[in-house]
Phi, psi and omega in degrees: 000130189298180155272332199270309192304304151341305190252333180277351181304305181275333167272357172248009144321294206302322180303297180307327192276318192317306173307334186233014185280180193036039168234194182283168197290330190287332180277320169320312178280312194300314166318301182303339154310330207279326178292324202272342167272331173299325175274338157281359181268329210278290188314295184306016209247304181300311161347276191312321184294346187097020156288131203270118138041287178280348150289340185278314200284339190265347179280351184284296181329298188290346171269337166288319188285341150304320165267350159318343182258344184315287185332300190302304185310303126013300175258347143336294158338310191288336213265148197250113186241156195255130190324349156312259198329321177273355165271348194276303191292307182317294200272359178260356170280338179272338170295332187268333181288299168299338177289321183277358183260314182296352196273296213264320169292300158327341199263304160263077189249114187293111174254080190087046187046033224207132153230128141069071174049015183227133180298082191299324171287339163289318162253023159280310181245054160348106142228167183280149165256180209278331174278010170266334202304150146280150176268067171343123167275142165272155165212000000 
């Protein structure tokens, strides 16, 4: 085993421990388990094909750097919260929400549709009148 094969090994070990601390120890070991046979299935897989070491440690590198927000989702997943709390975050994202809407209307207040001499609904809303439209002769 190489240093480069060696150091991506360990760093995405380092990853997995980082990703998995503070959680319970059986969903915590059972990842690292999962991890550490998916990077021992991989090398030996890339091993048998002939692939050289440092190719092996950057094909390591690019899944960690790839699978990191997966990793993240994953553990997001794990963590067990209890129905009070998502409803108590539930109603204070909708409380905050009516504050910021009433905030942001209050904030633009528009006067007679008019900013700064310009007609906001004429340029929200392009029309046409009715005498520029054109009129298609049928024949």
């Amino acid at each position: 085993m190489t240093i480069t094969l060696a150091l991506a090994l360990r760093i995405v070990r380092a990853w997995t421990r980082i990703y998995t601390a503070c959680m319970a120890a059986a969903a915590c070991e059972a990842r690292r388990e999962e991890i550490d046979s998916d990077l021992w299935e991989m090398h030996e897989d890339a091993r048998r094909r002939g692939a050289p070491p440092t190719r092996i440690a950057i094909h390591m590198l690019l899944r960690l750097a790839l699978g990191a927000p997966d990793d993240l989702l994953w553990r997001a997943e794990q963590l067990r919260v209890r129905p009070r709390v998502v409803r108590e975050a539930l109603w204070a994202g909708a409380a905050a929400s009516i504050v910021f809407v009433w905030w942001l209307a209050s904030a633009l207040h528009v006067d007679r549709y008019r900013v700064d001499g310009i007609n906001v609904v004429r340029v929200l809303y392009p029309v046409r009148s009715v005498a520029s439209a054109r009129v298609s002769k049928v024949r």
